[in-house]
N, C-alpha and C positions, 0 to 999 in steps of 0.2 A: 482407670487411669488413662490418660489420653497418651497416644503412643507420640513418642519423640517423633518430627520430621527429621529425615537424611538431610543430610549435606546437597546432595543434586534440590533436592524440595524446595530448600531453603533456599538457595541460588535463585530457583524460578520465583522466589516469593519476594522476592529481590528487584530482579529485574522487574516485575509487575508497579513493585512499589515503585523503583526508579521512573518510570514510563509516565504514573501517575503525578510524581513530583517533576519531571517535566515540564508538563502539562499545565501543570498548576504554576509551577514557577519562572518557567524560561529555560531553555536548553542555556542560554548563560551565564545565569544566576542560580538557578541550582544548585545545592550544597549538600554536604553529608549528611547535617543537621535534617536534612528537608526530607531526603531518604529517609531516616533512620526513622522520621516522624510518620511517613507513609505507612514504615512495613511495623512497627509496634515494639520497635527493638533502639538501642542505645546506638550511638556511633561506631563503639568499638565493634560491638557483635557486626557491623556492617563491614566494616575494614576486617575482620576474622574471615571472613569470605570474599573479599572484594577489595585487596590491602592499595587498590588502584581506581579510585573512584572512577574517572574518565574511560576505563575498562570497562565498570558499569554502566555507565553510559551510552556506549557504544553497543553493548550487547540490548542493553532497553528498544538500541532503535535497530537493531538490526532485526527481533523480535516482533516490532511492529511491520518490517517490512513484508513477512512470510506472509500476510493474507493477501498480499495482490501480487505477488508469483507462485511461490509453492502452493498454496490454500486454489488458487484459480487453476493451476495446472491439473491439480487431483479430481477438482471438478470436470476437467476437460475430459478427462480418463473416459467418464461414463459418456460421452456422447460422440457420434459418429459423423452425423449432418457438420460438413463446417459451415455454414448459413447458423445453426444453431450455436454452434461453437463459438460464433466472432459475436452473436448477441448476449450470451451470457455473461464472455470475456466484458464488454463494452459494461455491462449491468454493474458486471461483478467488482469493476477497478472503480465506482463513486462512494464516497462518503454516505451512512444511509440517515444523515441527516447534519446540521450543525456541530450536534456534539460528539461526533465519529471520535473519539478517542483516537486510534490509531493514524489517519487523517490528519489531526492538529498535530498529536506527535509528528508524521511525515512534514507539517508547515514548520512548527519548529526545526526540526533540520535543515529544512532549505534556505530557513533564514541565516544561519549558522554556516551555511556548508562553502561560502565564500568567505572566509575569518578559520577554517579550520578544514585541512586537509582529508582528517580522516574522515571528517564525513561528507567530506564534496565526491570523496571516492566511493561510502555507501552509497550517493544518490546518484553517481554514474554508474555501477553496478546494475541498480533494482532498474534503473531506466534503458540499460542494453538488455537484460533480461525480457523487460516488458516488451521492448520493439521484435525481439527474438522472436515472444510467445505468438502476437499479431501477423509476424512475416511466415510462422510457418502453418497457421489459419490459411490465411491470404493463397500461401502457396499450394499450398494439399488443394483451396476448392476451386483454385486456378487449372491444377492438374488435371480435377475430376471434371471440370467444366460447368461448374456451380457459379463460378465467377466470371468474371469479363472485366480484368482492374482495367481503370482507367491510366494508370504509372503504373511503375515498378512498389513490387509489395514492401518493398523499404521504405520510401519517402508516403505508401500509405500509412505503414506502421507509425512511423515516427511522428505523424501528423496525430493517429489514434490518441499516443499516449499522450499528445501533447493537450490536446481536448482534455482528456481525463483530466491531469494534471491541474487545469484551467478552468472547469467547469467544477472541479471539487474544492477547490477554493474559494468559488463564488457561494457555494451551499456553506464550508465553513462561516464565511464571512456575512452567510446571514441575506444575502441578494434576496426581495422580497419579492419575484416571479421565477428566480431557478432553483426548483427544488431537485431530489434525485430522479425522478419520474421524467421531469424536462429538461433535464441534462443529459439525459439517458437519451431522448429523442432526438434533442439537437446533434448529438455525435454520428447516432445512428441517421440520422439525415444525408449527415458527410458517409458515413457511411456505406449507403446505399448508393448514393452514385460513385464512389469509389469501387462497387464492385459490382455494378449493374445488375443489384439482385435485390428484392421487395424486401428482405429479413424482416420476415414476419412473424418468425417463431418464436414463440412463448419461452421467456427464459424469468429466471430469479436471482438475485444474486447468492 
């Protein structure tokens, strides 16, 4: 007999589908129907856990946000070089193709987050976090003498995430010479003269 999923289970299996229905639909248009079609289950079982659709919603994309802060920071954990540090970070924040799922999710919010409060506040959030994660790179290999910024580690950060941001769009949208491999390079281009260091270290996302 297949053992019942919990309550928390069922929540994640939720939010997953939401993400999916999305994606598929429009962070606009989106509807209960659309969920409920995703995760395998009726309306109501949906509102039985989520009596607040746009709740759902919300939690779908905040979900999508954790791999490019939390997911990158735990990668950071294991490495010491910041030169290796700020190339994996750079790797780690692209789309690893078109169909990045979590990505498009992130475009559908953006399109949205000027028409809707709460999520104009997730996407200023996940973007002071990201310029946070970059300035204290910046700063440590400033310290250690790894670096030589050319500005202040802020207006590099911010410049960083903005590439990402800019360059994972172009891969969404399919640009037919930037892939993630040349997107990854053109940043680390800026990159590199932003911190008068070669970052030649081998990284992965």
């Amino acid at each position: 007999m297949a053992q019942r999923k919990s309550r928390s289970d069922r929540r994640i299996d939720l939010i997953e589908a939401a993400r999916r229905a999305i994606i598929r639909h429009g962070i606009d248009r989106v509807q209960l129907s659309h969920v409920a079609e995703e995760a395998g289950l009726t309306s109501g079982a949906v509102l039985y856990h989520y009596p607040d659709l746009s709740e759902l919603l919300v939690e779908a994309q905040h979900a999508g946000m954790e791999r490019f802060y939390e997911q990158r920071l735990r990668q950071l954990v294991a490495l010491t070089d910041p030169a290796e540090k700020l190339v994996m970070t750079i790797r780690s924040g692209l789309p690893t193709g078109p169909l990045d799922p979590d990505v498009r999710l992130l475009n559908e919010l953006g399109g949205a987050a000027g028409r809707n409060r709460v999520y104009g506040v997730l996407l200023t959030s996940l973007y002071d976090r990201q310029v946070s994660m970059y300035q204290s790179i910046l700063d440590t290999g400033s310290a250690l003498g790894v670096f030589k910024l050319s500005s202040d580690s802020l207006t590099i950060s911010r410049n960083l995430v903005a590439l990402e941001d800019a360059y994972g769009y172009r891969i969404t949208a399919r640009h037919p010479v930037i892939d993630p491999q040349e997107a990854a390079e053109l940043i680390l281009s800026y990159a590199r003269t932003a911190t008068g260091h070669e970052l030649t270290h081998p990284a992965v996302p």
